[in-house]
C-alpha positions as CSV (number, residue, x, y, z in Angstrom):
1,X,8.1,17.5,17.5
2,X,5.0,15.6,16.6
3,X,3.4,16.0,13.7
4,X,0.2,15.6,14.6
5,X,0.5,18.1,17.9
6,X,0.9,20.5,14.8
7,X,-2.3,20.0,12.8
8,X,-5.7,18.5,14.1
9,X,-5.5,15.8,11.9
10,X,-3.5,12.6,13.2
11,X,0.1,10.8,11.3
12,X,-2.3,8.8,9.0
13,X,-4.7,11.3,7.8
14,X,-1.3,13.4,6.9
15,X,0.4,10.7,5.2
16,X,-2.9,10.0,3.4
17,X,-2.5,13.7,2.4
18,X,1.0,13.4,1.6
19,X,0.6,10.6,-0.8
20,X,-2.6,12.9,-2.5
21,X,0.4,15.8,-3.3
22,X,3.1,13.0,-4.5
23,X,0.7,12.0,-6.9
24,X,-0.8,15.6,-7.9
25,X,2.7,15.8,-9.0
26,X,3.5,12.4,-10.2
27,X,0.6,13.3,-12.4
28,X,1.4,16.0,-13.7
29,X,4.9,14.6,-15.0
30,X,3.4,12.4,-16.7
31,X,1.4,14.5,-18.6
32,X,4.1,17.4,-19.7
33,X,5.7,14.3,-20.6
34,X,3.1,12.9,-22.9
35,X,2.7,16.8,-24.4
36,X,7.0,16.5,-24.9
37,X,7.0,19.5,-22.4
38,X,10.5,19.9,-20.4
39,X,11.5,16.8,-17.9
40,X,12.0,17.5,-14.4
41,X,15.2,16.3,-12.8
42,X,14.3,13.3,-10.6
43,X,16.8,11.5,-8.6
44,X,15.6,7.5,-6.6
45,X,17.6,7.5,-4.3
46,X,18.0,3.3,-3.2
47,X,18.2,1.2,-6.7
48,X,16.3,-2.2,-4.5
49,X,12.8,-3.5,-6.1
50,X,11.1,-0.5,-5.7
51,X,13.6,2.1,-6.3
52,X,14.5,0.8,-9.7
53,X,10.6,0.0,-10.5
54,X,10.0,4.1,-9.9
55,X,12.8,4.9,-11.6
56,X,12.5,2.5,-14.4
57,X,8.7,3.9,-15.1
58,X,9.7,8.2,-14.4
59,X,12.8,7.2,-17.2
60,X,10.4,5.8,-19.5
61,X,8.3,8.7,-19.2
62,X,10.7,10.7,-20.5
63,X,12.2,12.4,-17.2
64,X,15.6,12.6,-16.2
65,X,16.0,10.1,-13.8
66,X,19.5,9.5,-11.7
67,X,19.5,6.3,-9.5
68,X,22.0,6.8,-6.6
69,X,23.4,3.1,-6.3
70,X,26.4,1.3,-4.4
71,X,28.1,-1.3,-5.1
72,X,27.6,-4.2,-7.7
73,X,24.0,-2.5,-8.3
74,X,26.1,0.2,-9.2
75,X,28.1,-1.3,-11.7
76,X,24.2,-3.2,-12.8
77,X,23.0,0.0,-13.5
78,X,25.8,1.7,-15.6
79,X,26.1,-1.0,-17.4
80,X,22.6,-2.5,-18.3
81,X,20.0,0.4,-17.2
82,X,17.0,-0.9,-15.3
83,X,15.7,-4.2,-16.3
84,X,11.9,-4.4,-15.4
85,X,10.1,-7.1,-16.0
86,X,5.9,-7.7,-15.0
87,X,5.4,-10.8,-13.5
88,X,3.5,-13.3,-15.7
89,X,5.1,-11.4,-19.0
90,X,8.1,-12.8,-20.6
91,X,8.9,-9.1,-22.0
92,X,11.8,-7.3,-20.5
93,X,11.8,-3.2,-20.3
94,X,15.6,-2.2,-20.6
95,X,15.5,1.8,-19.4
96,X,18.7,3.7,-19.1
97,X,19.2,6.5,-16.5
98,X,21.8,8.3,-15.1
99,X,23.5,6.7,-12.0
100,X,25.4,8.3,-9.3
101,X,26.8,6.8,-6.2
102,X,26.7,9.8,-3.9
103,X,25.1,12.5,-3.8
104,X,26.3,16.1,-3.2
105,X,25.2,19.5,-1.5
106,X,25.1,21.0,-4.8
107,X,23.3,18.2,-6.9
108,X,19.6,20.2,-7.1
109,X,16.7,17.8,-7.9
110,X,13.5,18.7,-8.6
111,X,12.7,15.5,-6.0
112,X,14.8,13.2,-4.0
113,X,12.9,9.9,-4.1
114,X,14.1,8.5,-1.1
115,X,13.0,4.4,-1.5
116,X,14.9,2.0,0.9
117,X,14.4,0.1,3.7
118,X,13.6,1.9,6.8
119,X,16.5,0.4,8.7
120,X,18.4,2.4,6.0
121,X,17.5,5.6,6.1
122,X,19.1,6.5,9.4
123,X,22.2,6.4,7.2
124,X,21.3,8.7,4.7
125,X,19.1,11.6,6.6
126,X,22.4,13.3,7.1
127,X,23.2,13.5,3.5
128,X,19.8,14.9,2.5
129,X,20.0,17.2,5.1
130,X,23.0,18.9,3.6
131,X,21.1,19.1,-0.2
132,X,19.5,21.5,-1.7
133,X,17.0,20.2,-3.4
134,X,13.4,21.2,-2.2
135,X,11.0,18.1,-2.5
136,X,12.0,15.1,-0.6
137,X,9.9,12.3,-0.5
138,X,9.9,9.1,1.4
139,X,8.8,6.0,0.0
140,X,9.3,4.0,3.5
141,X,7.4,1.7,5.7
142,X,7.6,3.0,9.3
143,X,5.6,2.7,12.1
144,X,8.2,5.3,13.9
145,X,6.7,7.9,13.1
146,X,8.4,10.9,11.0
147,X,9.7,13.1,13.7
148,X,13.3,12.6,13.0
149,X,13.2,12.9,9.2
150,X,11.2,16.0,9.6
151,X,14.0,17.7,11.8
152,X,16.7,16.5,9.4
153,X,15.2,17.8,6.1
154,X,12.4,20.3,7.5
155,X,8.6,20.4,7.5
156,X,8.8,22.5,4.1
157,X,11.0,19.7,2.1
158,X,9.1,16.5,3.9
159,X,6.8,14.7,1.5
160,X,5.4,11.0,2.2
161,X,4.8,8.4,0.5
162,X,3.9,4.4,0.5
163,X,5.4,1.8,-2.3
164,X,2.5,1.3,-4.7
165,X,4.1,-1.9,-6.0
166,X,6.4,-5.0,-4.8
167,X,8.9,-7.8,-6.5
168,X,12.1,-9.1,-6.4
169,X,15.3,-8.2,-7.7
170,X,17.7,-11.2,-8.8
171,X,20.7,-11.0,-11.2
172,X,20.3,-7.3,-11.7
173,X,16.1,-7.9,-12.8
174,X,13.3,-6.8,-11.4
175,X,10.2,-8.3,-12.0
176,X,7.4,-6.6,-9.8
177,X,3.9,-7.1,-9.3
């Protein structure tokens, strides 16, 4: 089903919308967290350049933060946190969060972060599918269109979203831009 046979607005005007709500709520984080109101339970799910540079900043915000990693970025992240560095400073952020390497049914979120490459998320739509948690939102470049995500987690849970910054990861740093 095409999302735009659903509303008279077409993909872009939605995702435009999309990215409006994520940061509505993105906002308002940040603000309980500034007022030392309660953290909401955030999970990035991908740990690559922009993955750990969301995570990296919601941590240091004072949310709780979980990173599902694999692998030796994994092992990067329990042991070291997220290392975050701007490009141009020679200042190094080290942020710890929780990291997990798979997720469960049961493992409620307050919102999935979903930031990967969109070759990758074929992979993981499954997963999601079976989880709870309410607010899912993608962080992908696609030209594809959504329909499949949106019949995997449902219209209701679907949020969109576009990376708002870029970098590279290299010996278990980021330095972003």
């Amino acid at each position: 089903m095409d999302l735009s046979e659903q509303k008279p607005w077409g993909t872009g005007t939605i995702a435009a919308i999309a990215v409006t709500i994520l940061w509505a709520h993105v906002s308002g984080l940040l603000k309980r967290a500034l007022k030392g109101e309660s953290e909401m339970r955030i999970l990035v799910y991908g740990a690559g350049v922009i993955g750990s540079i969301f995570a990296g900043k919601l941590a240091a915000s004072r949310q709780d933060v979980t990173v599902l990693a694999r692998g030796k970025r994994f092992e990067e992240l329990r042991s070291n946190g997220i290392e975050l560095s701007a490009h141009g400073v020679h200042r190094n952020e080290i942020i710890p969060v929780n990291v997990i390497d798979h997720l469960e049914p049961d493992d409620l979120f307050d919102y999935i972060i979903v930031a990967m490459q969109r070759t990758q998320v074929d992979s993981v739509l499954p997963i999601l599918s079976q989880n709870c948690s309410r607010n899912i939102v993608f962080v992908v470049n696609t030209a594809a269109g959504y329909d499949q995500w949106v019949q995997a987690v449902g219209r209701e849970r679907l949020m969109l979203g576009f990376p708002s910054a870029g970098g590279e990861r290299a010996d278990g740093k980021v330095v972003y831009f």
